[in-house]
DRENDO-1510 file (C-alpha; in Angstrom, 1 decimal, always signed):
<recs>
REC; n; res; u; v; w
REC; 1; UNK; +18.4; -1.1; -8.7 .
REC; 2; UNK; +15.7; +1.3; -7.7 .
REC; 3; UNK; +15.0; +2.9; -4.2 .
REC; 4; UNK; +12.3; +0.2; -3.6 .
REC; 5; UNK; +14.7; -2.6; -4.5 .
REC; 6; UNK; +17.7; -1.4; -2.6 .
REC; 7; UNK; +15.0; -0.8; +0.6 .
REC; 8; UNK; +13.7; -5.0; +0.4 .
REC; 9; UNK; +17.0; -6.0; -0.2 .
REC; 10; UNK; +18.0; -4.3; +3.1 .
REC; 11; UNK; +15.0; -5.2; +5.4 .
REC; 12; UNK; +13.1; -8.3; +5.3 .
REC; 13; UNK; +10.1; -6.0; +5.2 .
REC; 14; UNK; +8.8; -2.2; +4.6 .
REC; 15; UNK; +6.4; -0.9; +6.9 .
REC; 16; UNK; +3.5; +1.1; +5.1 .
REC; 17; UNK; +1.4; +3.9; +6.0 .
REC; 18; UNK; -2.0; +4.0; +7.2 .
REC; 19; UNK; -5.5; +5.8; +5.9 .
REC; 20; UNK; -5.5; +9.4; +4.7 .
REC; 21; UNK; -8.9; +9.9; +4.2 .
REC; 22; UNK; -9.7; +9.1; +8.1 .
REC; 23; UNK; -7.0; +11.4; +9.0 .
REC; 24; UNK; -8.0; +14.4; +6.9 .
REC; 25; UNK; -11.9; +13.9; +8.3 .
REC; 26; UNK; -10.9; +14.5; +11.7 .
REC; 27; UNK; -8.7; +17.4; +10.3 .
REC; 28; UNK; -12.2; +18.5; +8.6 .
REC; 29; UNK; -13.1; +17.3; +5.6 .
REC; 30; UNK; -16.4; +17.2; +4.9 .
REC; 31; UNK; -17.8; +14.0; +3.8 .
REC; 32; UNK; -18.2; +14.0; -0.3 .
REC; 33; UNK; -15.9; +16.9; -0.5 .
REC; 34; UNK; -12.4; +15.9; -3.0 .
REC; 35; UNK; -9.5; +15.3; -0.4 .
REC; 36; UNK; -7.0; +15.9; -3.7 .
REC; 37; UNK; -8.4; +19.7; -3.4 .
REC; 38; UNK; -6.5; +19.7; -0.1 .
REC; 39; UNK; -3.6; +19.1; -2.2 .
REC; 40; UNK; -3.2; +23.0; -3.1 .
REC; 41; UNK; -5.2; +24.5; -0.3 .
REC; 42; UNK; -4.2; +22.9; +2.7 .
REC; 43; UNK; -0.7; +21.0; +1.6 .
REC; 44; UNK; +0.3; +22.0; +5.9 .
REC; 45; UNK; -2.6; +19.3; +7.1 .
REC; 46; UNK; -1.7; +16.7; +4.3 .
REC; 47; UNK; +2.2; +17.3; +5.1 .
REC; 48; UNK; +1.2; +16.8; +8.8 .
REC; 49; UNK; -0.6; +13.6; +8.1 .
REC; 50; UNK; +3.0; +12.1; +6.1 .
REC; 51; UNK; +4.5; +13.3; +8.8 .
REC; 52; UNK; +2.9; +11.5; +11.9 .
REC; 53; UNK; +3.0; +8.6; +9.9 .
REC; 54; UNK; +6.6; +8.4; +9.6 .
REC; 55; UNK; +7.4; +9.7; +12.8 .
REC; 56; UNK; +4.8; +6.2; +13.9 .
REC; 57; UNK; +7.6; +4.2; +11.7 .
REC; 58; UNK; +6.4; +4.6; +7.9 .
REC; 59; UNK; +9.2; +3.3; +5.5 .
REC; 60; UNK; +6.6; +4.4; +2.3 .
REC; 61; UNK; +4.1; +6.8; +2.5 .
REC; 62; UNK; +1.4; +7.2; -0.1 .
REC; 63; UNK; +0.1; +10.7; -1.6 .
REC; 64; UNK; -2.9; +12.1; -1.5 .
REC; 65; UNK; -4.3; +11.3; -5.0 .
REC; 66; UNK; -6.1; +7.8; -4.5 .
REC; 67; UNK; -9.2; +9.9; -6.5 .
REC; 68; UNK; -7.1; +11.5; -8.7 .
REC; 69; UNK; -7.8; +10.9; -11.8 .
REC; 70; UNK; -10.2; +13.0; -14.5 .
REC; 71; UNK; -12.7; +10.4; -14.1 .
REC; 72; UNK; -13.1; +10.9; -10.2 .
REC; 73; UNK; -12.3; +14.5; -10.1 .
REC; 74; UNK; -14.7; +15.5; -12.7 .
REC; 75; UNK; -17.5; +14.5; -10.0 .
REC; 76; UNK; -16.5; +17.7; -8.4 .
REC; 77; UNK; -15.4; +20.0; -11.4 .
REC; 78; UNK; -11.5; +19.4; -11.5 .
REC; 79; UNK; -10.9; +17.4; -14.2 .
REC; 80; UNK; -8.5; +20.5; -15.7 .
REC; 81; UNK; -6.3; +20.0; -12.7 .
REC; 82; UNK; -5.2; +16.4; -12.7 .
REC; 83; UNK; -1.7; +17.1; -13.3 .
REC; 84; UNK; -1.5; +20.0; -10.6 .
REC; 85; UNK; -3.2; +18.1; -7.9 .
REC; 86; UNK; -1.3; +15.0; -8.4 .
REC; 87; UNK; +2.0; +17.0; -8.6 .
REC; 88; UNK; +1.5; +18.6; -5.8 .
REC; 89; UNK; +0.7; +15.5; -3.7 .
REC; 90; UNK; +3.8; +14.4; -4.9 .
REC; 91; UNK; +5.5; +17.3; -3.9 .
REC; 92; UNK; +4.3; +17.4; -0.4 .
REC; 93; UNK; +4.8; +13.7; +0.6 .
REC; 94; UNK; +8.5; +14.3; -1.2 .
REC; 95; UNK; +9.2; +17.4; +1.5 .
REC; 96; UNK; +8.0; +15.2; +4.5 .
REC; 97; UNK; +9.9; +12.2; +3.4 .
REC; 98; UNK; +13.1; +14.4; +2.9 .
REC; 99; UNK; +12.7; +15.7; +6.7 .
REC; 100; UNK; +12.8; +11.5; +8.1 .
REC; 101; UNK; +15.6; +10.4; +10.4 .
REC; 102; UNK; +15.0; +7.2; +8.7 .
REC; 103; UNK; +15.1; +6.4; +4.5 .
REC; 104; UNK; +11.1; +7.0; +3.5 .
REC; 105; UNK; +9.9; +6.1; +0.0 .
REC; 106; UNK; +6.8; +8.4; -1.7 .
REC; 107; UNK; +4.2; +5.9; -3.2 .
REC; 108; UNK; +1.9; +8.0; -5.8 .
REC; 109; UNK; -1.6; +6.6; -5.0 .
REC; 110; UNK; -4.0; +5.5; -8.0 .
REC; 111; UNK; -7.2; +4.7; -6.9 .
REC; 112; UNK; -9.9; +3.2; -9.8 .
REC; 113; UNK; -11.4; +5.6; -12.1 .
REC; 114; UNK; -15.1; +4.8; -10.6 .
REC; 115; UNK; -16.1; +3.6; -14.1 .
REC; 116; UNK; -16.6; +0.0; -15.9 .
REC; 117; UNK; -15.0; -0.7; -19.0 .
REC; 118; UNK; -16.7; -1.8; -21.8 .
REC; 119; UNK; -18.6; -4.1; -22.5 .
REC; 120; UNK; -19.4; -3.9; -18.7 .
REC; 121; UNK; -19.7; -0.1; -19.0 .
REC; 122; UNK; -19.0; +2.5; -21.6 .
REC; 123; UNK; -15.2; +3.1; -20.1 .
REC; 124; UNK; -12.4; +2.1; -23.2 .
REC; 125; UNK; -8.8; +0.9; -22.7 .
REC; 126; UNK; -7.8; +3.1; -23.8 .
REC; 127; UNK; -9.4; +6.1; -22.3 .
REC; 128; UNK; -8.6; +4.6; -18.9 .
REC; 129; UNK; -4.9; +4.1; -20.0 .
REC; 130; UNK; -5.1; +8.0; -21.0 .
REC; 131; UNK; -6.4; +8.8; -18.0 .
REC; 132; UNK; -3.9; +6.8; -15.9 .
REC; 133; UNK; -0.9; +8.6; -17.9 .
REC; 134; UNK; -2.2; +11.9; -17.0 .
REC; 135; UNK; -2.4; +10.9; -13.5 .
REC; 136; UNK; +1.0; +9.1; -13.5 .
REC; 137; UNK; +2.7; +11.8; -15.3 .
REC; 138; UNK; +1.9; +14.5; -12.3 .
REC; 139; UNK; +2.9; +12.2; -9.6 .
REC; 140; UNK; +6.4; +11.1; -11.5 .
REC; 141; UNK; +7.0; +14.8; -12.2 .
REC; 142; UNK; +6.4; +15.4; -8.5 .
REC; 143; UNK; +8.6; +13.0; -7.2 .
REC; 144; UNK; +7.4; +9.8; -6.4 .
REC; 145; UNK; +9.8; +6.9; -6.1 .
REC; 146; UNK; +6.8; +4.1; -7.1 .
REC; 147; UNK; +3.2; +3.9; -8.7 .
REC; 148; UNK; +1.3; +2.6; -6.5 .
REC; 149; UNK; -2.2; +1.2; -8.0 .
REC; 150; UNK; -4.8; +0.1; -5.5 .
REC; 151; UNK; -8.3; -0.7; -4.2 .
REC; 152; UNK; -8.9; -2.0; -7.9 .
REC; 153; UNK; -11.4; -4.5; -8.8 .
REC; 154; UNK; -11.2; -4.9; -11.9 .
REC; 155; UNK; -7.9; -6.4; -13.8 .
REC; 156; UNK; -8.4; -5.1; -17.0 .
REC; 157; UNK; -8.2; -2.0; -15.1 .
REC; 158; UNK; -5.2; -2.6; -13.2 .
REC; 159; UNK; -3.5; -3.2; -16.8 .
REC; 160; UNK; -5.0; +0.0; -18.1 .
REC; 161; UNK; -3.3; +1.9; -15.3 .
REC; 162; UNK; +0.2; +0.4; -16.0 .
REC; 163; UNK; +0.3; +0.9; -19.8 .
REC; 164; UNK; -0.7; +4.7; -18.5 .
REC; 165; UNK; +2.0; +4.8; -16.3 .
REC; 166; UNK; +4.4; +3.0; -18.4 .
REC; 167; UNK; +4.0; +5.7; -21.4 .
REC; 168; UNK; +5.0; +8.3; -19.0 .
REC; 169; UNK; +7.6; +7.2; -16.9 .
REC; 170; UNK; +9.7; +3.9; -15.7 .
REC; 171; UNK; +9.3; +4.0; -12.1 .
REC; 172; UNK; +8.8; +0.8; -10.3 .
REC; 173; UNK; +4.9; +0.1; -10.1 .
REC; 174; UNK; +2.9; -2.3; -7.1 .
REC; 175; UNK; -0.3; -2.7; -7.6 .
REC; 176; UNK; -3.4; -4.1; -4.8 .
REC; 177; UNK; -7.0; -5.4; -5.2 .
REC; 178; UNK; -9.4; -5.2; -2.8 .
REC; 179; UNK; -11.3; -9.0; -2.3 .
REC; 180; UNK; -14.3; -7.7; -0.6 .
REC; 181; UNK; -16.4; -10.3; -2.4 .
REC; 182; UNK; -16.6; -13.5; -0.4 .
REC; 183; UNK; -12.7; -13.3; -0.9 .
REC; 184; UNK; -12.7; -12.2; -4.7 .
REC; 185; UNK; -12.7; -9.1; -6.0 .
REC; 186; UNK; -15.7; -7.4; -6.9 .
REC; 187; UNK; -15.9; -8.5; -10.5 .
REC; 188; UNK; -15.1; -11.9; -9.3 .
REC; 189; UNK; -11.1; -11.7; -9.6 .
REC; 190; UNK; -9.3; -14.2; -7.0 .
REC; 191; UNK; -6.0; -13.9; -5.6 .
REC; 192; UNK; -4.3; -16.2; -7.2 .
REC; 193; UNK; -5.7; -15.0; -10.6 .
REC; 194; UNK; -4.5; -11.4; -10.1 .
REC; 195; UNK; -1.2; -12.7; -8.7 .
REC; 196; UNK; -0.9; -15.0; -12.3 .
REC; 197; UNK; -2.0; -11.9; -14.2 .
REC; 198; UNK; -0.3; -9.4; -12.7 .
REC; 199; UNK; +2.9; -11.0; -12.3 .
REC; 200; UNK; +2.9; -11.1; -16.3 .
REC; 201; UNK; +3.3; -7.2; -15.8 .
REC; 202; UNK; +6.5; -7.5; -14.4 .
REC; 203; UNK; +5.2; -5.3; -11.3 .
REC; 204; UNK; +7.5; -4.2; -8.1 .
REC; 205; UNK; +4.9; -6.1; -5.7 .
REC; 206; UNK; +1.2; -7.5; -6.0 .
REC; 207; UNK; -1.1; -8.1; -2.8 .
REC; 208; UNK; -4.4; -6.9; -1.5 .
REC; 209; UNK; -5.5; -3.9; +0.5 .
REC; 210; UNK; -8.9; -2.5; +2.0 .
REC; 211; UNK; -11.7; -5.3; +2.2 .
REC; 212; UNK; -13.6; -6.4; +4.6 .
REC; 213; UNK; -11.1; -6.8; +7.9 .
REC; 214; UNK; -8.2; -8.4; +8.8 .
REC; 215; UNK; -9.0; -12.1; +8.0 .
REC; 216; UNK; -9.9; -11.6; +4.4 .
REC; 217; UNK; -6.3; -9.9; +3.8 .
REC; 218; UNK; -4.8; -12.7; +5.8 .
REC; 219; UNK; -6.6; -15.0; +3.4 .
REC; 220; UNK; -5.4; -13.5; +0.1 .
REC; 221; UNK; -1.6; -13.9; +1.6 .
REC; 222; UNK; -1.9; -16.9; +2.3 .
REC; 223; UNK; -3.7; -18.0; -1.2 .
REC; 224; UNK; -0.9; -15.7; -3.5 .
REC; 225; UNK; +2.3; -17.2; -1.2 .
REC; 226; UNK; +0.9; -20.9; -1.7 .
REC; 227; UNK; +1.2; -20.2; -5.5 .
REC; 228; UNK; +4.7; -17.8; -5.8 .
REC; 229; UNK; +6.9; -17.4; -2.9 .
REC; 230; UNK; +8.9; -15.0; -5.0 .
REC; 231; UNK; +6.6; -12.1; -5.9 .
REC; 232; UNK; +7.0; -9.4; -3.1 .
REC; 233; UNK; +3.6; -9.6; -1.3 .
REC; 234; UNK; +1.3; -6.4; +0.0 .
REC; 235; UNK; -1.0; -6.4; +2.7 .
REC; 236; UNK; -2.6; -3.2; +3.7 .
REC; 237; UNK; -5.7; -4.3; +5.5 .
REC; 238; UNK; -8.5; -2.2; +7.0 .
REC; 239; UNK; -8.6; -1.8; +10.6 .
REC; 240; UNK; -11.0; -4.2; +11.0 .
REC; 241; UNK; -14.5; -4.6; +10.2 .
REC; 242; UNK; -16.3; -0.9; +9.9 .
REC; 243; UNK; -19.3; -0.5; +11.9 .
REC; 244; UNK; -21.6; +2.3; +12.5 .
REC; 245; UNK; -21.9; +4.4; +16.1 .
REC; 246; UNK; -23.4; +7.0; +17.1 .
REC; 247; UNK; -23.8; +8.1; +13.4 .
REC; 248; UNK; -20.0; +7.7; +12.5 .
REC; 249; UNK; -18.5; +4.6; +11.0 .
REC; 250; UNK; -15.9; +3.2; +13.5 .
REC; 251; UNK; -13.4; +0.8; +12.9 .
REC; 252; UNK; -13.2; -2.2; +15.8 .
REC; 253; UNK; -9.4; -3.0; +15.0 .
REC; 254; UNK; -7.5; -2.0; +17.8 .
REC; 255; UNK; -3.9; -0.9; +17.5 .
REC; 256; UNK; -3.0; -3.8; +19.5 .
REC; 257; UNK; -4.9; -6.2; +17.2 .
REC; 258; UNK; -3.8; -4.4; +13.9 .
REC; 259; UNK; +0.3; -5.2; +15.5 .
REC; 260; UNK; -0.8; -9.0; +15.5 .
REC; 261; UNK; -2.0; -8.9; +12.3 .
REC; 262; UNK; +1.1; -7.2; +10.9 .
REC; 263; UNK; +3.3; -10.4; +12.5 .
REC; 264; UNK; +0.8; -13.0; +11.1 .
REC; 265; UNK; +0.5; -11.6; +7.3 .
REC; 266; UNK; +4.8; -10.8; +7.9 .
REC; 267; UNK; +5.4; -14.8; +8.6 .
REC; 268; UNK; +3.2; -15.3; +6.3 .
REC; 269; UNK; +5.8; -13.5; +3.4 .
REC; 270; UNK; +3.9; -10.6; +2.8 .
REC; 271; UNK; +6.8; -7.8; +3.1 .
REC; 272; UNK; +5.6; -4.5; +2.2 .
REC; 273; UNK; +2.9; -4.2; +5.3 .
REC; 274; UNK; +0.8; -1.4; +6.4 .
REC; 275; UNK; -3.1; -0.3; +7.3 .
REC; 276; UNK; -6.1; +1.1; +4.8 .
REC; 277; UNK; -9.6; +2.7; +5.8 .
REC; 278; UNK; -10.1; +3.1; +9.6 .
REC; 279; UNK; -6.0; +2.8; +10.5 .
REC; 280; UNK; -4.1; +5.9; +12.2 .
REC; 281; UNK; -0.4; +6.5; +12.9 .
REC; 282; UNK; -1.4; +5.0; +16.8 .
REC; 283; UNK; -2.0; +1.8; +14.5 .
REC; 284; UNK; +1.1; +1.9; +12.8 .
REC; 285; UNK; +2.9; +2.7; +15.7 .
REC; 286; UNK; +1.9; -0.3; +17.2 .
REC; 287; UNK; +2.2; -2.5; +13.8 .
REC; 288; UNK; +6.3; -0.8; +14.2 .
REC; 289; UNK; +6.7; -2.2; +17.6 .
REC; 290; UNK; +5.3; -5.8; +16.9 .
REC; 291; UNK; +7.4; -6.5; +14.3 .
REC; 292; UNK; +10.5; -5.0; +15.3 .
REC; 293; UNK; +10.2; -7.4; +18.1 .
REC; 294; UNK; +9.0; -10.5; +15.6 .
REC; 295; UNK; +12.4; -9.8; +13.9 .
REC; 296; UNK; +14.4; -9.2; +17.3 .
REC; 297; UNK; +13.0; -12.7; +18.1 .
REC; 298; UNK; +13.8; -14.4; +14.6 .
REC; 299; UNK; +17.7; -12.6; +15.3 .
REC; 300; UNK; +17.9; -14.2; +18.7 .
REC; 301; UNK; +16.2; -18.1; +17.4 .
REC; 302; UNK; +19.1; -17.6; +14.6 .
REC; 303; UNK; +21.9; -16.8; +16.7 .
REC; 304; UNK; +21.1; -19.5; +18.8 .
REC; 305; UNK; +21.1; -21.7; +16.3 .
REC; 306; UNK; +24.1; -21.0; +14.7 .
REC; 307; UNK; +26.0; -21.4; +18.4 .
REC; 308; UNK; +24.4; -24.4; +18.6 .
REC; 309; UNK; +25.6; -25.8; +15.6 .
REC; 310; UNK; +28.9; -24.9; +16.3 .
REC; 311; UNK; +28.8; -26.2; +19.5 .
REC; 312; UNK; +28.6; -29.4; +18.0 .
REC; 313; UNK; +31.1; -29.3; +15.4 .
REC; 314; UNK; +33.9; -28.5; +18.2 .
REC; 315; UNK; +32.3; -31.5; +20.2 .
REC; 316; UNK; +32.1; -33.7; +17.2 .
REC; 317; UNK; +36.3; -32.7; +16.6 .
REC; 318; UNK; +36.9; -33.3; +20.6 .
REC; 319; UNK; +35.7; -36.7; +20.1 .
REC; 320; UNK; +37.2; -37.4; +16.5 .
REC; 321; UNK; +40.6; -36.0; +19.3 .
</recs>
C-alpha cells in the first residue's frame, strides 16, 4: 500500500492545496516569466508558499513544475534543465512536508506540454511520452510520493504522460482535465469519457481541476460518480469565475463560498479536494474548517443512529420479557 493509499484509507477525504502561480505573483513574478526558474533561485518563496498551505490544512501539496516539461520550458530557454528544476521542486515541497505537524503528501505537478499531437499538430507519442519521462524522472528522484497530471485536454496526452512516467518510476499517478468547454474538455473529451479511459490506466484518482468556476467542477463530479462510485474522485476547482479589475484578473470566489463548494463536491464522493487558479491558503483554510465540521456532523448523525438502534433492540427484548 502506498502513502496515498494508506492516507484514503484513513480519512474519508484528502484536502488539497491551492494555486501557486497566484501566490508567487504577489511574491513577484512577473507575468510570462517561468515560475519553475524559481525553483533554483528562490526555493525560500516557493517553500513559504507549501508552507502556508499546509499550515491552512493541506494533506498533499503540489510542486512547482506544472510547466515543466522541455516543451514549455524551451519557450524561455531551459529546456537543458528539466531534470534540475523538476528535482528541485521536488526537493523543496519534500523539506516543507517533512516540517508538518500533520502527515503531508508531495504531488509532482505535470501540466500539458502546450503542443497538439499529431495529426492535430506535429507533437508524436512518443516524443510527448519522452518528454513526460524526463519530467517524471526529476520529480521521483526528488521525492514525490504521486504524479500528479493535470489541466490536460487532451487524452491521448494524458496516456502519453503515464507511459512517461511509468518508464521511470512506479509511483502512484492521478491525473485531472480541465472541462472548460461547455462542460468537455477542450478537444471535446467528457467526463464520463475520461473517467472510462482513464480508469483503463489503472490510475490512483481521476477528476477535473481549473475550468470555468465552481459549477462546472460540481458538474463533472457529479457526471464521473453517476458512472463509477469506486474510482477516487478529484475536484480542484478555480475560485470561481475570473474577472478582470482594475487591470488585474480577480477571482469572485470567496473563501466562504470556495468552503461550500468543498462540502457539496465532498457529499458528492469526490475525496481528494482542494482549489486551482485564483485560490489562496485563506481559501483552503476555510475549505479545512467546512468540512471538518461536514464530517463532525456525519460522526454525530451516526452516533445517533447507532444509539438509536440499540435503543430499540433493548426495547424490543423488554417486551419479548
Amino acid at each position: 500500500m502506498n502513502r496515498l493509499q494508506q492516507l484514503l484509507a484513513e480519512n474519508s477525504y484528502l484536502l488539497l492545496d491551492g494555486a501557486m502561480g497566484t501566490m508567487l505573483f504577489g511574491m513577484g513574478l512577473e507575468s510570462g516569466a517561468p515560475p519553475e526558474e524559481w525553483n533554483v533561485s528562490h526555493p525560500d518563496r516557493i517553500q513559504k508558499v507549501h508552507r502556508a498551505y499546509i499550515e491552512a490544512g493541506s494533506q498533499v501539496i503540489l510542486t512547482n513544475t506544472f510547466g515543466g516539461s522541455a516543451y514549455r520550458l524551451k519557450l524561455h530557454n531551459l529546456q537543458d534543465r528539466v531534470y534540475e528544476l523538476n528535482k528541485a521542486a521536488a526537493q523543496i515541497a519534500r523539506a516543507a512536508a517533512a516540517e508538518a505537524d500533520h502527515p503531508v503528501l508531495v504531488g509532482g505537478s505535470i501540466g500539458p506540454s502546450g503542443e497538439l499531437l499529431i495529426p492535430m499538430g506535429t507533437m508524436s507519442f512518443e516524443d510527448a511520452t519522452a518528454a513526460f519521462a524526463e519530467q517524471a524522472r526529476g520529480l521521483a528522484d526528488g521525492g514525490v510520493d504521486v504524479l500528479w497530471i493535470e489541466t490536460m485536454s487532451d487524452l491521448n496526452e494524458v496516456k502519453a504522460a503515464v507511459a512517461g512516467a511509468r518508464q521511470v518510476c512506479d509511483l502512484p499517478i492521478a491525473a485531472t482535465m480541465s472541462f472548460d468547454t461547455h462542460g468537455n474538455t477542450m478537444m471535446g473529451v467528457t467526463p464520463q469519457m475520461a473517467l472510462s479511459e482513464l480508469k483503463e490506466l489503472g490510475l490512483a484518482a481521476i477528476g477535473a481541476n481549473c475550468g470555468n468556476g465552481l459549477a462546472e467542477i460540481i458538474g463533472v463530479i457529479e457526471a464521473m460518480q453517476a458512472l463509477d462510485s469506486e474510482t477516487v474522485l478529484v475536484a480542484k476547482s478555480n475560485a470561481g469565475i475570473p474577472k478582470w479589475v482594475n487591470d488585474e484578473l480577480s477571482y469572485d470566489g470567496t473563501p466562504y463560498v470556495m468552503a461550500g463548494y468543498a462540502t457539496l463536491v465532498h457529499r458528492l464522493g469526490a475525496k481528494l479536494i482542494g482549489g486551482c487558479c485564483g485560490s489562496s491558503p485563506a481559501h483552503i483554510a476555510a475549505m479545512a474548517e467546512s468540512l471538518a465540521y461536514f464530517e463532525k456532523l456525519n460522526k454525530a448523525k451516526s452516533n445517533g443512529a447507532e444509539e438509536e438502534s440499540e435503543d430499540g433492540r433493548r426495547s424490543r427484548r423488554r417486551r419479548r420479557g
